[in-house]
C-alpha positions in Angstrom: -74.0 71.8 100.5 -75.8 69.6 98.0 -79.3 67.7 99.1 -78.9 63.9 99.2 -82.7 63.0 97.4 -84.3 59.7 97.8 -86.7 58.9 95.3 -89.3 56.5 97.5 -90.3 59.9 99.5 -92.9 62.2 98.1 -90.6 65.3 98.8 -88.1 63.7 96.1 -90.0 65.1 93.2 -88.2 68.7 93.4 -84.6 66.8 93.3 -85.2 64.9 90.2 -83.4 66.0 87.0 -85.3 67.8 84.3 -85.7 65.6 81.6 -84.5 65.8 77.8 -87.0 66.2 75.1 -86.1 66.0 71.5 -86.7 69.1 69.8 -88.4 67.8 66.9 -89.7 64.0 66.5 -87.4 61.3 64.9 -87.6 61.5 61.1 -89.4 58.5 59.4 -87.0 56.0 58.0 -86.0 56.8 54.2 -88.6 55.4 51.4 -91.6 55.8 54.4 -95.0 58.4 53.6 -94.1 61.5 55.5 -96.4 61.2 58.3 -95.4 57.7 58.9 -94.3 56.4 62.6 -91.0 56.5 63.4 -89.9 52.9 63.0 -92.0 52.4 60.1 -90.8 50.5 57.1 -90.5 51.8 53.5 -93.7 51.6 52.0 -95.8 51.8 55.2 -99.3 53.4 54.9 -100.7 56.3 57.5 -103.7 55.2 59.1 -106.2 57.8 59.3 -106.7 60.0 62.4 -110.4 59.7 62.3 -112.9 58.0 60.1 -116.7 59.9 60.0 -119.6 58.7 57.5 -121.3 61.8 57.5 -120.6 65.2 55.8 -121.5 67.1 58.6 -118.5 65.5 60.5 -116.1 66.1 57.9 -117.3 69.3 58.2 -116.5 70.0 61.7 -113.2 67.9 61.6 -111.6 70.0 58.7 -112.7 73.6 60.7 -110.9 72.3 63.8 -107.7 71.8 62.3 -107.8 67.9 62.4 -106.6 68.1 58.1 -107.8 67.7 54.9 -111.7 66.4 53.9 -113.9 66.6 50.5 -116.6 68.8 51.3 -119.5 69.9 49.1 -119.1 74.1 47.9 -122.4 74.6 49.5 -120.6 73.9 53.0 -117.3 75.5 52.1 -119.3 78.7 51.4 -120.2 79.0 55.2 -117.1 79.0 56.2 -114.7 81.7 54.7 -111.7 80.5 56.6 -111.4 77.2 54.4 -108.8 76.8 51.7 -109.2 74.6 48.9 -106.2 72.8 47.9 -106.5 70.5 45.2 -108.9 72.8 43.2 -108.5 70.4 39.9 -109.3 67.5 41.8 -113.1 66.4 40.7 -114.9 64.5 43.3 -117.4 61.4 42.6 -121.0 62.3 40.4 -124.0 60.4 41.0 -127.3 60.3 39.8 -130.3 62.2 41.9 -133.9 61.5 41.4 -136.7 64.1 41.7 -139.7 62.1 43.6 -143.1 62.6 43.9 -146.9 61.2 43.4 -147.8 60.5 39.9 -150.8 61.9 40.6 -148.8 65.9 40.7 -147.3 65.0 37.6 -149.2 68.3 35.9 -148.8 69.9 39.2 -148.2 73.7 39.0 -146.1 73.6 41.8 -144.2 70.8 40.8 -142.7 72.1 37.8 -141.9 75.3 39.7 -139.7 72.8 42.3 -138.6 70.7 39.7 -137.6 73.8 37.5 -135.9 75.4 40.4 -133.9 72.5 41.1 -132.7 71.9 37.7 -131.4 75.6 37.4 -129.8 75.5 41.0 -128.0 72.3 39.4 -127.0 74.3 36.5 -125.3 77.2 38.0 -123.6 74.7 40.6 -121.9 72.7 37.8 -121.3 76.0 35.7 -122.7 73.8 33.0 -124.6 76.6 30.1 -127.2 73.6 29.3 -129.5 72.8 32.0 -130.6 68.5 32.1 -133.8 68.3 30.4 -136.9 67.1 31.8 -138.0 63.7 30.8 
């Protein structure tokens, strides 16, 4: 004999019908970025899961799963499990200054840093000429 349920009582919740779940999300409409909401219309842009201003959190973002990030090789080293993807892709240069007192500038120890740095720079870039000091 079947139960009659009422759904204002607590002891209802066993006599509710399971309910249907799409086995995959709905498709975006046609012309949309995959990844788009469903609904969205042809041309609409993904906004981004998570915006960070520091490398560090790029860092941890990409080694839990959370996608795709620039990171610099020195931090990619660390962590074998990385893949890079878009290995012809060349990310932004800049210009980095070497800063100290003018009165080290015939400092010993000095050109040993500044030496040091300009080789580590070398090998990094897989550039043969090293920049010249000024």
């Amino acid at each position: 004999m079947a139960r009659k349920c009422r759904r204002q009582s607590p002891r209802s919740i066993g006599c509710s019908r399971p309910a249907r779940i799409p086995a995959r999300p709905p498709a975006p409409p046609p012309g949309a970025p995959p990844g788009a909401p469903p609904g969205a219309p042809p041309g609409a842009r993904r906004e981004p899961a998570l915006r960070v201003n520091n490398v560090y959190g790029i860092y941890r973002a990409v080694r839990s799963g959370l996608g795709v990030g620039a990171l610099p090789y020195y931090m990619s080293n660390e962590a074998p499990d990385l893949v890079e993807v878009l290995p012809g892709l060349k990310g932004p240069s800049f210009e980095a200054y070497f800063v100290y007192p003018e009165e080290l500038r015939h400092s010993k120890r000095i050109a040993v840093v500044r030496d040091f740095l300009l080789q580590e720079i070398a090998q990094d870039t897989g550039r043969d000429d090293a920049p010249k000091p000024w």
